[in-house]
Steps between C-alpha positions, in 0.01 A plus 500: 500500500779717588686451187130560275476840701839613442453461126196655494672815695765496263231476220346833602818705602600412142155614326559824754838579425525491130319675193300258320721505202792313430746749383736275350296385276279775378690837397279811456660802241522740763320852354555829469485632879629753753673379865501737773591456902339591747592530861266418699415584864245246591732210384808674593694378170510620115264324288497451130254645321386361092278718318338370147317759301275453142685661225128731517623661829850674258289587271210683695396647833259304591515361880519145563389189767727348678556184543743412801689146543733346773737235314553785300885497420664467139584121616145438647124549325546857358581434190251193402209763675634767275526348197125363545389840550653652171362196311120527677501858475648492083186293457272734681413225742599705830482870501846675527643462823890490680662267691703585817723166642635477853844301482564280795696533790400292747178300361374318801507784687330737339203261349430369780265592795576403906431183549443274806583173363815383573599326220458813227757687723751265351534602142676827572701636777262767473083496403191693565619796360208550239357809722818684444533403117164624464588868675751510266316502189204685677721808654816480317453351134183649388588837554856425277342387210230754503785801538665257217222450241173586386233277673122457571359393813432178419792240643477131429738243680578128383756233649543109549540254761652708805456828259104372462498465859599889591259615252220278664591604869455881316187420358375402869700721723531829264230464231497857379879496435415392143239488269576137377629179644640211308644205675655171315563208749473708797692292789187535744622227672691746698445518884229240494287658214430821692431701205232251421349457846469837571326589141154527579604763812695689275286501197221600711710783643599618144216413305399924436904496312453452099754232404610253232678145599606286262639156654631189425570159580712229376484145589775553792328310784571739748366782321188365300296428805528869630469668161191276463362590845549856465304457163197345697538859723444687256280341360241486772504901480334730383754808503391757232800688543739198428578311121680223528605166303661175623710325212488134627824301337498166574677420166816774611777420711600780792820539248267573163149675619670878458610474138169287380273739695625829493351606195125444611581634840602870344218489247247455685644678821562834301216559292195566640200359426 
């Protein structure tokens, strides 16, 4: 029994740890971008900053969405995100938008929330420092790209596995942050499912916020079951305020659910109906 468990923990620090996409074997054409740091206060470090933009926002002055992503270095999911946005948006499937990508520092730590369960404080010297991650983008990041480009209002934010996690623990704990939500694989497993048994209190607390989630799961087994229950949530609800759309995989591995659903998750995430 022992020996089972221990697998099973290293199964889901390994799901938690890395991006979903197996870098050696997949190599994006990085685009056209611009890299900026950014010293920030709340995480008391310099962070890397990616920024993507349409070859519409040169030519015009038109302000743009945002679209924000952790795993969001050169060597991470930037430039697979990016390069699906120019091709959606060349075929006038998405309306123009830009991409902003966090690159990681410390991963665990910052896309994760506290935790009381013993066994998730082992994947990292360091977790449960989603709160912080999230001031920083909040206080710190926000107001750099706005001083930095022209932008609307309207932010979206998107991430897998223990990226899909920070942007479901925002959906719940800081709803208004953004306008939409998209979550591949999110690890909900984390500290016993708490994201998903506390849902109904928080949705019930948020449910005046207008909101998009987009979410999916894979056939991971210790994701599935949470992504599915969360689905049922939702589903029992009535929230006119909320949209929302659960993308259930059970023909994608945790490694291939962000490339073969990404596409349907922006369409139908940033167009509205």
């Amino acid at each position: 029994m022992k020996g089972t468990m221990a697998i099973a923990f290293s199964l889901l620090s390994a799901l938690l740890i890395t991006s979903c996409v197996n870098k050696s074997t997949i190599k994006d054409v990085v685009p056209k971008h611009d890299t900026f740091k950014l010293q920030s206060i709340q995480l008391k470090e310099e962070r890397v900053i990616n920024v993507w933009t349409p070859k519409e926002y040169a030519k015009g002055q038109d302000s743009l969405p945002v679209i924000y992503m952790a795993d969001g270095g050169i060597e991470e999911d930037f430039s697979h995100i990016a390069n699906t946005l120019e091709e959606l948006i060349n075929e006038q499937k998405i309306p123009t938008v830009m991409l902003v990508g966090i690159e990681n520092t410390q991963r665990r730590r910052d896309l994760t929330g506290v935790t009381t369960v013993a066994k998730d404080k082992e994947i990292a010297p360091e977790v449960g420092g989603a709160e912080k991650f999230r001031a920083f983008i909040k206080e710190e990041l926000f107001k750099e790209i706005e001083q930095r480009y022209r932008t609307k209002g309207e932010r979206t934010i998107l991430g897998e596995s223990a990226s899909g996690l920070f942007v479901m623990e925002t959906f719940f704990l800081e709803p208004a942050l953004f306008a939409n939500y998209i979550a591949f694989d999110p690890s909900l497993w984390w500290n016993d499912h708490f994201l998903v048994r506390t849902a109904r209190a928080n949705l019930e607390k948020n449910k005046a916020i207008k909101r998009k989630l987009w979410f999916a799961g894979s056939n991971a087994a210790d994701i599935f079951p949470y992504t599915r229950e969360l689905a049922t949530i939702l589903a029992e609800r009535k929230d006119q305020s909320l949209e929302w759309t659960y993308a259930d995989e059970p023909n994608e591995l945790h490694t291939t659910i962000f490339r073969a659903t990404k596409n349907k998750a922006l369409i139908w995430t940033l167009n509205n109906k």
